[in-house]
C-alpha positions in Angstrom: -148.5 7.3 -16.8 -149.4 6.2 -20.5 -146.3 5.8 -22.6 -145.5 8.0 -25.4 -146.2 6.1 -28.9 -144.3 5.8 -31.1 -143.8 5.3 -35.0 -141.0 4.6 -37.0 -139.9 4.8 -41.2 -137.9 2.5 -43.0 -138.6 -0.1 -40.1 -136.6 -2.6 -41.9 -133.1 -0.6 -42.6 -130.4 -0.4 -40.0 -131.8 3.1 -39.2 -135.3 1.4 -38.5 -134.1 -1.2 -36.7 -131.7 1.0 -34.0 -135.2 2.6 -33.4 -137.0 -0.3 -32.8 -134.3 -1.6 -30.4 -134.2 1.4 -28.4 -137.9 1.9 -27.9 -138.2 -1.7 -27.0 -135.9 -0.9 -24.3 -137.8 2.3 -23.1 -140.2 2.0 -20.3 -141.7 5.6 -21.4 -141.8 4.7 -24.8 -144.4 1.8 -27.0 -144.1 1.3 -30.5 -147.5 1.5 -32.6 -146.5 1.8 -36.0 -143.4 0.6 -38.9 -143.6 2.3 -42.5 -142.3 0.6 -45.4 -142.2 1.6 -48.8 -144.4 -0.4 -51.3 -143.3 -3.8 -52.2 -140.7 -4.4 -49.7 -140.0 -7.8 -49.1 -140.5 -7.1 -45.0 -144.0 -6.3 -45.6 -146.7 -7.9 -43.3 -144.1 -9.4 -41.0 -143.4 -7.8 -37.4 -141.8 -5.4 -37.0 -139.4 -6.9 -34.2 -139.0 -9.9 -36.8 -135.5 -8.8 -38.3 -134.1 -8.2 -34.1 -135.4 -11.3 -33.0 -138.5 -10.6 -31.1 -142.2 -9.9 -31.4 -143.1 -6.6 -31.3 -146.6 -6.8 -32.2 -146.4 -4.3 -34.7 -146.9 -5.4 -38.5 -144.6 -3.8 -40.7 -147.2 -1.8 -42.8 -147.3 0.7 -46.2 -150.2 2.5 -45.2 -149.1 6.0 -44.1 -152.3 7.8 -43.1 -153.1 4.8 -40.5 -149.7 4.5 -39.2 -149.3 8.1 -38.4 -153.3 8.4 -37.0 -151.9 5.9 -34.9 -148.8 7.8 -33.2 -148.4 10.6 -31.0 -144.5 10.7 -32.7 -143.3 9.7 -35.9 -139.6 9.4 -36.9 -138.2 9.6 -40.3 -134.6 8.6 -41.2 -135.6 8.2 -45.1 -135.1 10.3 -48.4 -136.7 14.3 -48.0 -139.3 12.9 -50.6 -140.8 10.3 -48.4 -140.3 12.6 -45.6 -142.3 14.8 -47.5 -145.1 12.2 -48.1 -144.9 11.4 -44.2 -144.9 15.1 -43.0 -148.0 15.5 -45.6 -149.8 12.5 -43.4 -148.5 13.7 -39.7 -150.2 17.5 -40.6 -153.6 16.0 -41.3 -154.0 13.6 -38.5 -152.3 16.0 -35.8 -148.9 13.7 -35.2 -145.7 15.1 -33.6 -142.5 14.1 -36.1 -138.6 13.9 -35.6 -136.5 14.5 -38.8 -133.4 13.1 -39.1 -133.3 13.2 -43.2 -130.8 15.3 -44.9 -130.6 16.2 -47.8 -133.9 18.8 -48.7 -134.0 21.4 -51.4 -134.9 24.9 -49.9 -138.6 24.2 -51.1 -138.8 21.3 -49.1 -137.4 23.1 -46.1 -139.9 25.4 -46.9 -143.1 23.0 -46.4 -141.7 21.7 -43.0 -141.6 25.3 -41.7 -144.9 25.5 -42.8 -145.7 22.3 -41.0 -144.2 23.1 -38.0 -147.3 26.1 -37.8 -149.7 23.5 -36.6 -147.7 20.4 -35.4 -144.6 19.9 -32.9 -141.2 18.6 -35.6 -137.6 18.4 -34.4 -135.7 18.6 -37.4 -131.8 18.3 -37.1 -128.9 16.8 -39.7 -127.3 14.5 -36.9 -129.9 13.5 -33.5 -126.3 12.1 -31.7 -126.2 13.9 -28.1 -122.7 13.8 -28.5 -122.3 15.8 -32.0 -125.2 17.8 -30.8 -122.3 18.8 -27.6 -119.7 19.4 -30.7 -121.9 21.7 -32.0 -121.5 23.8 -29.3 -117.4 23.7 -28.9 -117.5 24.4 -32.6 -119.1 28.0 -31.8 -117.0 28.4 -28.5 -113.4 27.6 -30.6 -115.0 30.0 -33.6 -115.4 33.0 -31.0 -111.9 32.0 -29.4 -109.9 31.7 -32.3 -111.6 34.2 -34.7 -109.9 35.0 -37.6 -106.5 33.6 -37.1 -106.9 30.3 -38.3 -108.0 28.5 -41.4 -110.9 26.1 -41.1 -111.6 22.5 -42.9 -114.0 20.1 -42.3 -114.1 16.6 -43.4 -116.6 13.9 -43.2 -116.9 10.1 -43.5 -119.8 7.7 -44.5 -121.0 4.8 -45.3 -120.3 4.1 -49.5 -124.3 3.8 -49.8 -125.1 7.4 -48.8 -126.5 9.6 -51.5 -126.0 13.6 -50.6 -122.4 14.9 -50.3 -121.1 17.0 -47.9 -123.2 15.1 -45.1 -125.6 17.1 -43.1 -124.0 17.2 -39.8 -121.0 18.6 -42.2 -122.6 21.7 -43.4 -124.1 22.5 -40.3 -120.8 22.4 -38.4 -119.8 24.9 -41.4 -123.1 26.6 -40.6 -122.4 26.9 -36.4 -118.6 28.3 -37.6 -119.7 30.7 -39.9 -122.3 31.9 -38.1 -119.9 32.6 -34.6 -117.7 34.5 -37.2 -120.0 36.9 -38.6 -120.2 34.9 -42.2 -122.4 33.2 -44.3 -121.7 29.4 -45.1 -122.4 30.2 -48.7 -120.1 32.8 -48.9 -117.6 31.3 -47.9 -117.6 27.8 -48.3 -115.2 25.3 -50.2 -116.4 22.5 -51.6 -114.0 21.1 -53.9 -110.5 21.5 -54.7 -108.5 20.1 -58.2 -105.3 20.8 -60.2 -104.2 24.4 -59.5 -106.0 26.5 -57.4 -103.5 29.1 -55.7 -102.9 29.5 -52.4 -105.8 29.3 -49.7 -108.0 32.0 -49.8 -108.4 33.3 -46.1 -111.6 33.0 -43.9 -113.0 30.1 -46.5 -114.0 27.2 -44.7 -113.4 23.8 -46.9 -115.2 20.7 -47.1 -113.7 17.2 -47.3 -115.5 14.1 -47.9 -115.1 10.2 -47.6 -117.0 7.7 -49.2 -116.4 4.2 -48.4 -117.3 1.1 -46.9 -119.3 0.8 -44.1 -118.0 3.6 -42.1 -121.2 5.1 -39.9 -120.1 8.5 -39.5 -117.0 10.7 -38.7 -116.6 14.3 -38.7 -113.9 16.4 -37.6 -113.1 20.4 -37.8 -109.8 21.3 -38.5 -108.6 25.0 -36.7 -104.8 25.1 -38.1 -103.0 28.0 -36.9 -99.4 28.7 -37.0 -97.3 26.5 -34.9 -100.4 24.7 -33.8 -103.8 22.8 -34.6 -107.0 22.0 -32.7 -109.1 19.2 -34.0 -112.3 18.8 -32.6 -113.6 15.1 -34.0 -116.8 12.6 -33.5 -117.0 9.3 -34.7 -120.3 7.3 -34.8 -119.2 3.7 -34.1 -123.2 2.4 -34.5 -126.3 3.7 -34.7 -127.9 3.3 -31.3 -126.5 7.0 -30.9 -128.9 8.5 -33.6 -131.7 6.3 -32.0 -131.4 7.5 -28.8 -131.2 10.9 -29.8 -134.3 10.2 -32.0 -136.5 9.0 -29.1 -135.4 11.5 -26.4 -136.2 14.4 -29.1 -139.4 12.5 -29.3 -140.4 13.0 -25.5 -139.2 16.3 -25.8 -142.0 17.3 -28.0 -144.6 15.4 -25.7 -147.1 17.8 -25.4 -146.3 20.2 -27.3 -149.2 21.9 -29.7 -146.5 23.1 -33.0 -143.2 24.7 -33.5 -140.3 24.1 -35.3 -137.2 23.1 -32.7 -133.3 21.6 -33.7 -131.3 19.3 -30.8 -130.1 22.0 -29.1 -133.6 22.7 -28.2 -133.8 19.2 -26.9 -130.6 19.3 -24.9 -131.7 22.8 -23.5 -134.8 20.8 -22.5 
């Protein structure tokens, strides 16, 4: 059976290497291609180089060959590489796996329009496991309905750009959603000096900034007399690399569509 190939962006960042790691370690899996931006210093070298093997990939800038190249690339970057990378994957026919946050509706808007002549898994957190909390967060939303007031707080890294995280508004998004809301009608995102007493079915955001922290994210369902906390905590990234690559074979095969990780759970 020929192995599924593989392509990853920013081959050189700890999101990169994960990858690179993982597929190394995956019998169904062979890497073919590492994108790096323009005058990075990791340029020309391979692509195992920074893990301590040889991959016999060259870390490379050229994104039409790299993705001609791939049956599957995957993008942990900025939305306007991903952009540039979803532009390259739609001409020469190449599945894709987006784990950047952070697009403006526009840019949501071009990979739906993508997704109408190639295969793209698109989700805000590839983990399995927050991919499971996803779906407790709609069971304890049915459940507990109305009666109790939501929060949500997330931690990250200090180097991360977009605030709340991803994976944060979309748990807000799975809550509201089970309610019978909409996230922007109801959302909370910042609180300061005197603001009155909590108005009810909002659902507020929290957020932590520091360090090196790789990702935490808990919702809060405080009722009285009691409170359910429903919490993951990323302690590296191997989880979003797995994730990544078994999203990858999910779309093995497949001729377009836009699917999300429960999709890829669902198999």
């Amino acid at each position: 059976m020929d192995k599924l190939k593989i392509a990853v962006c920013g081959a050189s960042g700890k999101m990169g290497r994960a990858l690179i790691a993982c597929v190394r370690d995956d019998e169904a899996l062979t890497l073919v291609g590492a994108l790096e931006l323009p005058g990075n210093a990791c340029l020309g070298r391979d692509a195992g180089g920074l893990l301590g093997f040889d991959s016999g990939v060259v870390i490379s800038s050229d994104i039409d060959a790299v993705t001609s190249s791939a049956d599957v690339l995957i993008d942990f970057t900025r939305p306007e590489g991903t952009i540039e990378h979803l532009k390259a994957c739609t001409s020469n026919n190449t599945a894709m796996v987006i784990g950047t946050t952070g697009f403006t509706d526009i840019q949501k808007d071009l990979i739906k329009q993508a997704a109408e002549s190639i295969p793209l898994v698109i989700a805000p957190n590839m983990s399995v496991g927050v991919n499971v909390l996803l779906r407790l967060l709609k069971i304890a939303s049915i459940a507990l309905d109305d009666e109790y007031d939501i929060e949500i707080v997330e931690a990250h890294h200090k180097h991360k750009v977009d605030a709340p995280s991803g994976t944060a508004l979309r748990m807000g998004e799975v809550i509201a959603d089970s309610l019978g809301r909409g996230l922007s009608d109801c959302a909370v995102y910042a609180r300061e000096g005197y603001t009155g007493a909590r108005e009810p079915k909002t659902i507020g955001f929290s957020t932590v900034r520091a360090g090196d922290i790789v990702g935490e994210h808990t919702a809060i369902f405080a009722g009285t007399g009691e409170r359910i906390e429903i919490t993951h905590k990323a302690s590296n990234r191997s989880n979003f690399a797995v994730g990544a690559l078994r999203a990858a074979k999910f779309l093995s095969g497949k001729k377009d569509g836009l699917f999300d990780m429960q999709d890829v759970l669902n198999g």
